[in-house]
C-alpha positions in Angstrom: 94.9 89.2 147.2 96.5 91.7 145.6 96.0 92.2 142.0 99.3 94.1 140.4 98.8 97.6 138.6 99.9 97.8 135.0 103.1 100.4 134.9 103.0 102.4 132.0 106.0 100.4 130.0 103.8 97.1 130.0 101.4 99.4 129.0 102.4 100.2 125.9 104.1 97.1 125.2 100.6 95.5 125.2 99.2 98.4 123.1 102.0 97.3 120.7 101.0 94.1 120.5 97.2 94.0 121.0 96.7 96.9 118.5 98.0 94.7 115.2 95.8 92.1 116.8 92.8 93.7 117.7 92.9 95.2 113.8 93.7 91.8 112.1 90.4 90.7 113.9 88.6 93.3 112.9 89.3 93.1 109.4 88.4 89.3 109.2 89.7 86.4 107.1 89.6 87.0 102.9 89.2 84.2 101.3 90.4 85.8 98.1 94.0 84.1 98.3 93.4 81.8 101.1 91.1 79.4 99.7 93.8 78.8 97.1 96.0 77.8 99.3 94.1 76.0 101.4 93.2 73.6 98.1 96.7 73.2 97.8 97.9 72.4 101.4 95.0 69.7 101.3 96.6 68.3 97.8 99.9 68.2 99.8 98.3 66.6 103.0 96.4 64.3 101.2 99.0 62.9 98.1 102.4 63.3 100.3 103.4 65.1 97.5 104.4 68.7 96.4 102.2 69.5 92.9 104.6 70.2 90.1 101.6 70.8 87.3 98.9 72.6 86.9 96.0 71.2 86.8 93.4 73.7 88.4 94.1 76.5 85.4 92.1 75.7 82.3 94.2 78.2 80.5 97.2 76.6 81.9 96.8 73.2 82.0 99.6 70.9 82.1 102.1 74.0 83.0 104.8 73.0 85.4 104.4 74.5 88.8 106.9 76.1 91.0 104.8 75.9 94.6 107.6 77.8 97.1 104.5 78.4 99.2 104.2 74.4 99.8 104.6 74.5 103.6 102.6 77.5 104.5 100.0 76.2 102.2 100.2 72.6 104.5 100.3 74.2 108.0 96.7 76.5 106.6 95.0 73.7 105.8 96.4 71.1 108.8 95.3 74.2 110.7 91.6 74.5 108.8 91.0 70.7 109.2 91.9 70.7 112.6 90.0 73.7 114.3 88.5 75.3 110.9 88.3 79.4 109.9 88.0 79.9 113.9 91.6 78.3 113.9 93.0 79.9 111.1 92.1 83.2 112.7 94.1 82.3 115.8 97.1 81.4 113.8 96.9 84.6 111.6 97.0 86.0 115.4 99.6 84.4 116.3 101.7 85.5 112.7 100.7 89.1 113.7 101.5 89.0 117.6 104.6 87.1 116.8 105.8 89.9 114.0 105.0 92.9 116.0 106.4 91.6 119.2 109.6 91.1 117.8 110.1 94.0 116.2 109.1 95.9 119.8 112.0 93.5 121.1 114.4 94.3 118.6 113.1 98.4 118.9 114.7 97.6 122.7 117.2 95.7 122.3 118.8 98.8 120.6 118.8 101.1 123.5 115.1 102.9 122.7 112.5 103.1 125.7 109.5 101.1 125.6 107.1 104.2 124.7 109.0 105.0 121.8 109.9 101.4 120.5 106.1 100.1 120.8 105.3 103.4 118.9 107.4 101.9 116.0 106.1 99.2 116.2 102.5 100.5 116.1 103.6 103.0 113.1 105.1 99.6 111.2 101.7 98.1 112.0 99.7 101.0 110.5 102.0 101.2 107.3 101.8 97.4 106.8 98.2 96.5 107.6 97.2 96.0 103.8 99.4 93.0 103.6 98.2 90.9 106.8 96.1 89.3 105.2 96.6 84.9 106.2 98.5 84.2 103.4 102.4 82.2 103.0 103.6 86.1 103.0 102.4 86.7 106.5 104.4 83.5 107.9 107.4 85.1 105.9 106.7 88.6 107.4 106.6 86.9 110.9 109.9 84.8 109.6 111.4 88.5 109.0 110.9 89.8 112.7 112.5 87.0 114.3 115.6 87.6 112.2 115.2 91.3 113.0 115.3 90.6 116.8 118.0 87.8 116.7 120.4 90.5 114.7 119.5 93.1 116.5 120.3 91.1 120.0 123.7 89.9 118.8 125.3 91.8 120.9 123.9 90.8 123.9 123.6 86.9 122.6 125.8 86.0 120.0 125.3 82.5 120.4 121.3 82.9 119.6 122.7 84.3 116.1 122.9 80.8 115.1 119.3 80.7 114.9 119.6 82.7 111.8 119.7 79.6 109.3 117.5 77.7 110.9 114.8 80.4 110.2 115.8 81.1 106.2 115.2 77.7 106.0 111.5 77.6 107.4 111.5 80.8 105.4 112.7 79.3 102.3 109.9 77.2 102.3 106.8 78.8 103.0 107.3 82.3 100.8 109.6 83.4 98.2 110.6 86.6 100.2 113.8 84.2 101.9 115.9 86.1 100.3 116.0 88.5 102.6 117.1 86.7 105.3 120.7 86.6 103.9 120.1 90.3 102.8 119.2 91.5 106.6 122.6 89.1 108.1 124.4 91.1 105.3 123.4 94.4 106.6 124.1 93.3 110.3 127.4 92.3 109.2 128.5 95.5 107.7 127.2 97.4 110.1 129.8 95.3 112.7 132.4 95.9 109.9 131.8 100.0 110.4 131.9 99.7 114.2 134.9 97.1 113.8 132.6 95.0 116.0 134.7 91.8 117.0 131.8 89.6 116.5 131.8 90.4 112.8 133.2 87.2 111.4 130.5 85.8 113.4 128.3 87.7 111.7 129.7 87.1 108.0 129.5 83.1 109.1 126.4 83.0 109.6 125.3 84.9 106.5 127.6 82.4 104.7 125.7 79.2 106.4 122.4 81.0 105.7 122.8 81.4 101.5 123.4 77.9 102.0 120.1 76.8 104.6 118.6 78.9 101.4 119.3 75.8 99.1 117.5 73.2 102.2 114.2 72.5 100.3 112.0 70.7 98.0 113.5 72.3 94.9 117.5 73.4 95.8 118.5 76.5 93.8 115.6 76.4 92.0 113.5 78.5 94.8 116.4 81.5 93.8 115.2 81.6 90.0 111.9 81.9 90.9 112.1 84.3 93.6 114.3 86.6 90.6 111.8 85.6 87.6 108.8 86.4 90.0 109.6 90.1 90.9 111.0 91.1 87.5 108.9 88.7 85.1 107.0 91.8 82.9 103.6 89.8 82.9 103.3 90.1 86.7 104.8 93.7 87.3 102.0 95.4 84.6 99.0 93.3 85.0 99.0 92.2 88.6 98.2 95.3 90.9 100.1 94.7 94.2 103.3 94.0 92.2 103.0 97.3 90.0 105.4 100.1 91.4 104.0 102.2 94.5 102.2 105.5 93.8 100.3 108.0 96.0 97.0 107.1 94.0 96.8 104.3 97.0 96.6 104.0 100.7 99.4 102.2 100.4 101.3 104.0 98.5 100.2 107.3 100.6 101.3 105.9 103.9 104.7 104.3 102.5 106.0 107.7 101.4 105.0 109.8 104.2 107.2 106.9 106.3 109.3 107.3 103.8 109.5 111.5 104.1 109.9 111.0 107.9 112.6 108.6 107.9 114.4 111.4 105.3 113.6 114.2 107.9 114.9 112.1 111.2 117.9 111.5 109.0 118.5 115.1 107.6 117.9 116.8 111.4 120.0 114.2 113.0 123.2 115.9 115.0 124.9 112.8 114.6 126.9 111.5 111.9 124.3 108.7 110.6 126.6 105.5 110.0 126.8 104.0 106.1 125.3 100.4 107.2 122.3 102.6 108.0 121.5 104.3 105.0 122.6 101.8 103.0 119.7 100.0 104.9 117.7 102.7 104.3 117.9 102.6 100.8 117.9 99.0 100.0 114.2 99.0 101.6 113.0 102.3 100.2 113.8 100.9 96.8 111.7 98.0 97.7 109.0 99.6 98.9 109.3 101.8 95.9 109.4 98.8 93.4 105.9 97.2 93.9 103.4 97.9 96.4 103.8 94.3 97.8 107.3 95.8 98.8 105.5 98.1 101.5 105.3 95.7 103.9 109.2 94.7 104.2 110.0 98.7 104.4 107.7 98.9 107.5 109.1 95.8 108.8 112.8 96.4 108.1 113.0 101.0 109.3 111.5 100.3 112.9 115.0 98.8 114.1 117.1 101.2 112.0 115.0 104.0 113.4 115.5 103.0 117.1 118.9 102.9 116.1 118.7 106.6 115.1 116.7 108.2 117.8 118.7 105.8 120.7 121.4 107.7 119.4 124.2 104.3 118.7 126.4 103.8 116.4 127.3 107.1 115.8 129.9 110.1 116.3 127.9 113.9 117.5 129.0 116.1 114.7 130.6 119.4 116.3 129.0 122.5 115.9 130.8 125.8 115.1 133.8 126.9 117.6 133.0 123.5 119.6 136.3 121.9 118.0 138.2 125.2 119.3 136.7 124.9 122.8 137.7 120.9 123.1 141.0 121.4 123.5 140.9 124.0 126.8 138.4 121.8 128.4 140.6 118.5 128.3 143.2 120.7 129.1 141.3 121.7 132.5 139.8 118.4 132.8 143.3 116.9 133.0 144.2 119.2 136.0 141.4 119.0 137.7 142.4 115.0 137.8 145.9 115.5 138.7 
């Protein structure tokens, strides 16, 4: 029997993969956050019921209770009765693998070679590793790279597009990050708009269906308030550290703005005219990984794909050097006899 060799693309596909895995083990479950939410998932499981007060705070006792994490905090502690921390390690596993492996996809699916898309990957994995933790963020950050891959394979399967709203609406439910699901269909649709893509009212459809899968849960366009009040509530943003702005006084912070600095650089060098969608993308997730460390995590998730985009050379116009314009012009010329 023959056993087959490992070519060097699945290679680093499975380094892409196993790396974020391998490391996630490594680091083993904190129970810092996740006991929390495993209390509440068992509330859930046990009463049927979605809490509404607080009644675990003494300081806060009686307070009414926004709980957008309700259906992460259900499937951790389904998962935790079932097969116990063992089990919860597998599925934070599973978040990871599923994340990383679809931004790889989505790395490919715009034109870049495996080598260099699993290295995005990896580098997104290295800049995000402080927020894997298994916790209703990781399901969204897993929620995020599906949507990455389905928009960035819309051109090859339009139809799987429609998949968009079906995810903001797990999304909506288990982490108040969902808004950005509508926010990365935006993006995709004006990046069809620049390239006058005919798919792009396909595109601006299914952002429209996806504001409104936004509204599919336990407490409508409530979830919208508190995902605003949250990020820009004062209380939060000064006393809570992972919600305070990014700084190079953490690891963070360090490893966010040296992405950041690169991203600049690949931009600045590039030949090519860079096209608006792009930077616009560029700048909507700087600023969020600028605005509170927490924000880290969607730039590494949200540059791998633009990158790709970048260094696979799409999407864009070369710009002419100097006398190149003057020398066009002879070289159709000759081009055209040489036909004739």
């Amino acid at each position: 029997m023959t056993v087959p060799r490992m070519t060097l693309p699945s290679l680093w596909a499975t380094l892409a993969i196993a790396l974020p895995v391998l490391g996630t083990l490594i680091a083993g479950l904190s129970a810092v956050d996740l006991a929390y939410h495993l209390r509440a998932g068992a509330d859930i499981l046990g009463t049927g019921r979605i809490p509404t007060l607080d009644t675990w705070t003494f300081t806060a006792a009686g307070s009414s209770w926004h709980d957008a994490q309700w259906g992460a905090q259900a499937v951790f502690a389904w998962v935790y009765q079932v097969a116990g921390w063992t089990g919860l390690a597998l599925l934070r596993s599973v978040l990871v693998a599923t994340t990383f492996l679809c931004l790889l996809l989505a790395c490919r699916a715009r034109g870049l070679d495996m080598r260099r898309a699993a290295l995005l990957a990896i580098a997104a994995f290295i800049v995000s590793a402080a927020a894997l933790a298994l916790r209703p963020q990781l399901v969204g950050m897993a929620l995020f790279g599906i949507l990455v891959f389905l928009l960035a394979d819309r051109g090859a399967h339009p139809g799987r597009l429609w998949l968009a709203p079906i995810v903001v609406i797990a999304w909506a439910n288990v982490h108040g990050s969902f808004f950005l699901g509508p926010v990365l269909i935006g993006l995709a649709w004006l990046e069809d708009l620049d390239r006058r893509s005919p798919g792009a009212r396909r595109t601006l459809a299914v952002a429209v269906v996806a504001l409104v899968a936004a509204l599919v849960n336990p407490f409508g366009l409530e979830v919208w308030r508190y995902a605003i009040g949250l990020t820009t509530n004062t209380f939060v943003t000064s006393r809570i550290t992972e919600w305070q702005p990014t700084s190079l006084r953490s690891v963070d912070g360090i490893l966010f703005f040296a992405s950041a600095a690169l991203v600049f650089v690949l931009i600045a060098r590039r030949r090519a005219v860079v096209p608006w969608p792009a930077l616009v993308a560029v700048g909507l997730f700087a600023a969020i990984g600028t605005y509170a460390i927490r924000g880290v995590a969607w730039w590494s998730l949200g540059m791998p794909v633009v990158v790709a985009e970048l260094l696979s050379g799409g999407g864009a116009s070369e710009r002419p050097a100097a006398g190149e314009v003057a020398e066009e012009q002879p070289a159709a010329g000759a081009a055209r006899r040489d036909r004739a």
